[in-house]
C-alpha positions as CSV (number, residue, x, y, z in Angstrom):
1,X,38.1,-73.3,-31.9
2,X,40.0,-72.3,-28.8
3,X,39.1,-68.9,-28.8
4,X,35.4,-68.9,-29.6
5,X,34.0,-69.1,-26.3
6,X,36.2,-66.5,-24.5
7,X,35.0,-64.2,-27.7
8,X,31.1,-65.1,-26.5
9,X,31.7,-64.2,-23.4
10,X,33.4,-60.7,-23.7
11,X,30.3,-60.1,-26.5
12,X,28.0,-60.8,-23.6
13,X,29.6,-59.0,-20.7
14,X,30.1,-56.0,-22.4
15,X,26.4,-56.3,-23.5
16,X,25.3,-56.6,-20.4
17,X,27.4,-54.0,-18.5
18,X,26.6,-51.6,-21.4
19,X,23.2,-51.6,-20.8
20,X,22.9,-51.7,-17.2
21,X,25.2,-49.3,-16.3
22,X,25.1,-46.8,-19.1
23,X,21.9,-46.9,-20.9
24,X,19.5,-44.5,-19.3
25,X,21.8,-42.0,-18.2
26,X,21.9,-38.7,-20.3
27,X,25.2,-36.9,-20.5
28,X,25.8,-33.2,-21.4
29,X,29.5,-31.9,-22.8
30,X,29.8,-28.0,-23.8
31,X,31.5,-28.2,-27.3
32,X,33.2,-24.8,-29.1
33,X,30.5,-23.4,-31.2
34,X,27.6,-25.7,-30.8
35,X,27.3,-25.4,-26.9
36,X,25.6,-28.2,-25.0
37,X,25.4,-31.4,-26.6
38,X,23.8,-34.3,-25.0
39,X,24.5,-38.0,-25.9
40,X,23.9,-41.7,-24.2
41,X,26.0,-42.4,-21.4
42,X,26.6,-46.0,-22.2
43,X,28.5,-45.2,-25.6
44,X,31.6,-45.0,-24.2
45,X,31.6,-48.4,-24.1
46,X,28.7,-50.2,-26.0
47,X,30.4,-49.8,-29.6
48,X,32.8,-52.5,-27.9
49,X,30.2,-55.1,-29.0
50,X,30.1,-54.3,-32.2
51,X,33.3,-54.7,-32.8
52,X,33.4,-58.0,-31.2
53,X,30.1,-58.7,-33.6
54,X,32.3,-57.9,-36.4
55,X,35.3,-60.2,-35.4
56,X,32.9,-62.8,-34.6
57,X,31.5,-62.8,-38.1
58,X,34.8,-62.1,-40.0
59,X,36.5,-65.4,-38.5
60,X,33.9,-67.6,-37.6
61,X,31.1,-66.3,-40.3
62,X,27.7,-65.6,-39.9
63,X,26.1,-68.5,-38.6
64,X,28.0,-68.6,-35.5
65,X,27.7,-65.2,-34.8
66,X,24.6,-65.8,-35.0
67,X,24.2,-68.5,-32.0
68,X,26.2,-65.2,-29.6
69,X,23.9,-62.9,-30.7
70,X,20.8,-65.2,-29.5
71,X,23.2,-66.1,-26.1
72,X,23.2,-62.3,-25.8
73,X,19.6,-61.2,-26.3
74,X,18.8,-64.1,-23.8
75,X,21.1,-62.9,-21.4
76,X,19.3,-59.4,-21.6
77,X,16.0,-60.6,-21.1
78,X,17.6,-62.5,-17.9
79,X,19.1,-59.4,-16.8
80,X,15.6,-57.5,-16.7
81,X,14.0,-60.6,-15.2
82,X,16.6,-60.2,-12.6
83,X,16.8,-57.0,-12.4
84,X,12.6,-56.8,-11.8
85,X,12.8,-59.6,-9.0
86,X,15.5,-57.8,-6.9
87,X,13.9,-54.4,-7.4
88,X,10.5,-55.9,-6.6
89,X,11.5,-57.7,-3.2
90,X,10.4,-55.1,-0.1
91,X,13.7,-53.8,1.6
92,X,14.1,-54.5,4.6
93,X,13.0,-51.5,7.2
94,X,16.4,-50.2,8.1
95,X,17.4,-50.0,4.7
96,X,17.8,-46.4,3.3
97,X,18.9,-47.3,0.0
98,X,15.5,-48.3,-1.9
99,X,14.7,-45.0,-4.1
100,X,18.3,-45.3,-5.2
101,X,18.6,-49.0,-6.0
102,X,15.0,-48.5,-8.0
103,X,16.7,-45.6,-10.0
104,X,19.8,-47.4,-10.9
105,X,18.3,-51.1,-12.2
106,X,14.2,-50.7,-12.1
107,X,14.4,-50.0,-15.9
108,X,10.9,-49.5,-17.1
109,X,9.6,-52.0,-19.6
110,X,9.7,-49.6,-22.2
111,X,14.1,-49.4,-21.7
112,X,13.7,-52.9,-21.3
113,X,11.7,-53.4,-24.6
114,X,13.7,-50.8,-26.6
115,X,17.2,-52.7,-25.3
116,X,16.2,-55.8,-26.9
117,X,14.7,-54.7,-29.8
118,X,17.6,-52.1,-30.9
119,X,20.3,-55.1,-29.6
120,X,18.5,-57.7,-32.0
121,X,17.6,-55.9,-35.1
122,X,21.1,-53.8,-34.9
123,X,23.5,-56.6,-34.4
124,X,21.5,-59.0,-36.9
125,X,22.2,-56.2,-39.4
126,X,25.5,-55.9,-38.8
127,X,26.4,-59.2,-39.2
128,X,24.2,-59.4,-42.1
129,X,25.9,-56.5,-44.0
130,X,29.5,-57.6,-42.8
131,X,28.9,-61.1,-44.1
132,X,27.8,-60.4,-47.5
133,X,30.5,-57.2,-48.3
134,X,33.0,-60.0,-47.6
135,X,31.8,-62.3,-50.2
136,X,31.1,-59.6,-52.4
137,X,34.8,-57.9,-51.7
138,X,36.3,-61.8,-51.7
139,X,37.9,-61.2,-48.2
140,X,39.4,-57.6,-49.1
141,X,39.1,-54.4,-47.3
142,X,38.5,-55.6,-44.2
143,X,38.2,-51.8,-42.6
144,X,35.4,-50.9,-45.4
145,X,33.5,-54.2,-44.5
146,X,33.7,-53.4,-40.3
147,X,32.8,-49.2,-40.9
148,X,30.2,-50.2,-43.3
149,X,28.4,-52.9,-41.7
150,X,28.7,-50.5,-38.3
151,X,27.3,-47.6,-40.1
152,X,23.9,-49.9,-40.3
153,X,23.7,-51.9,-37.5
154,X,24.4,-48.7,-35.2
155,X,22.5,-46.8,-36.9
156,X,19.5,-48.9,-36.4
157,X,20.0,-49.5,-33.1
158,X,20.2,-45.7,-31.8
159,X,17.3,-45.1,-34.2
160,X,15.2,-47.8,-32.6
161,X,16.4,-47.4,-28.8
162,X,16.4,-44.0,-28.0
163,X,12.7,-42.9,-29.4
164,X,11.4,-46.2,-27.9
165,X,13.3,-45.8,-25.0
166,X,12.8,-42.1,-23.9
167,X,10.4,-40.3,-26.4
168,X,7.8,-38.1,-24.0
169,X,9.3,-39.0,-20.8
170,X,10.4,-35.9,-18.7
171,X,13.9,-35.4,-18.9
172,X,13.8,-36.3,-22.6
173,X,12.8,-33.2,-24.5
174,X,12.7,-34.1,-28.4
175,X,15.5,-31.8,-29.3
176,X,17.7,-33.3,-26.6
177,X,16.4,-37.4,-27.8
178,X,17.5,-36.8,-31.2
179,X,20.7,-34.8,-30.2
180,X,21.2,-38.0,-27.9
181,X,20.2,-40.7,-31.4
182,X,22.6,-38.4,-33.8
183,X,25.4,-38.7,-31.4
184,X,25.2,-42.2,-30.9
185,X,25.6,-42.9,-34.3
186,X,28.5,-40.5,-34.8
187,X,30.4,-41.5,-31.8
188,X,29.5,-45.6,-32.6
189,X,30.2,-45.0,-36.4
190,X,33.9,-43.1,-34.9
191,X,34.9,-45.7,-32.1
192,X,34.5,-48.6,-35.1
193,X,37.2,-46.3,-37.6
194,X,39.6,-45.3,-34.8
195,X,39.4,-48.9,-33.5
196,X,40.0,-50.3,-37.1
197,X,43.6,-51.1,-36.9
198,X,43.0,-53.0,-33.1
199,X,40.2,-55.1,-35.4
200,X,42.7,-56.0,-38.0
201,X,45.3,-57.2,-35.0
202,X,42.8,-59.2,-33.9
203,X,41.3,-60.6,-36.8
204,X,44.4,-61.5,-37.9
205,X,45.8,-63.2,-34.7
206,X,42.6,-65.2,-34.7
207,X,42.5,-66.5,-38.1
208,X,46.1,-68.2,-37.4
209,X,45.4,-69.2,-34.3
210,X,42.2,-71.1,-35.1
211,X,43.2,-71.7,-38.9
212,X,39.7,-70.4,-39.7
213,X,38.4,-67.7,-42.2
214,X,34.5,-68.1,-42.8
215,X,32.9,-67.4,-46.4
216,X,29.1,-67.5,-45.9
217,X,28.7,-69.2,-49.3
218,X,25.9,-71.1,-49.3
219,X,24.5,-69.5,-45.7
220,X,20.9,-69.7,-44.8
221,X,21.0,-66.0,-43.2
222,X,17.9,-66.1,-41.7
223,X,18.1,-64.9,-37.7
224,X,16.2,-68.1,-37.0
225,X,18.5,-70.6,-38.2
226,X,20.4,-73.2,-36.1
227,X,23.2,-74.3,-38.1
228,X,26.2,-73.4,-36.8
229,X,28.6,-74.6,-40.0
């Protein structure tokens, strides 16, 4: 499989970027009608994983998406452990820059927490749902597999991180969190459709270049399994 591991690691960076670049910060746009509507920062880009989740599973089936989602959720908690060892190390005195690096990576436990949690259940889900619509479809309708299995796995994960995340902290009144959590899924649900016919390019170049195409028959589809097929 020559293209496995370069598909691990853009599944991990954009994990990681995602979430430590993009994850706390609430953004605002004034829409016609409506008015202000705020939604996650990081969405631009976090739907990017799912979409590798989905390739990932789609050519190489579930059990070995399995082993990047596990590379990924240990990368996060390495992140936070990283990110709570640098933050925690006193500055030195002439350094102005303290208050500002603290509001940029000292996550609290509670993002930290939600981040893992909403990353784990979501993407488990996702693969999950993709992998069984394709035995049930027998490999057709690729773009009802990849929207459908996005419509749960992203669904649970802004339903999970954002409440956990945010709910009763200042800056985060309820009507603005679940403005933020309805958005998410909107915007995640619409970067997976619009995105659909880079997915098929994709699959498709990967399944002849690897001479793979993955039916989970027979797949122990527990999130604790090893076997990688």
């Amino acid at each position: 499989m020559r293209y496995y591991d370069f598909v691990m690691a853009a599944f991990v960076a954009i994990l990681l970027l995602a979430n430590i670049i993009g994850a706390a910060k609430r953004s605002e746009v004034d829409l016609p009608i409506i008015g202000n509507w705020a939604f996650g920062a990081g969405v631009m880009f976090f739907p990017l994983s799912y979409i590798i989740g989905d390739v990932l599973t789609e050519v190489y089936g579930y059990a070995r998406a399995r082993r990047v989602i596990w590379a990924g959720f240990a990368a996060l908690i390495f992140m936070a452990f990283m990110s709570w060892v640098v933050v925690s190390l006193p500055p030195a005195h002439d350094w102005p820059d303290q208050p500002a690096y603290e509001a940029v990576f000292g996550n609290s436990w509670r993002i930290v927490l939600a981040s893992m949690s909403a990353f784990w259940v979501g993407e488990f889900a996702n693969s999950f749902v993709l992998a069984k619509m394709k035995l049930l479809t027998k490999g057709r309708f690729l773009w009802m597999r990849t929207i459908g299995s996005t419509v749960i796995g992203q669904g649970l994960d802004s339903l999970i991180f954002y409440p956990l995340a945010f709910y009763g902290l200042a800056g985060w009144p309820l009507d603005k969190l679940w403005q933020v959590v309805i958005s998410q899924f909107i915007f995640k649900t619409a970067w997976e459709a619009l995105l659909t016919p880079v997915t098929y390019a994709v699959v498709n170049h990967l399944k002849r270049a690897e001479l793979v195409d993955v039916y989970d028959e027979g797949t122990a589809f527990s999130p604790f399994g090893s076997k990688a097929g």
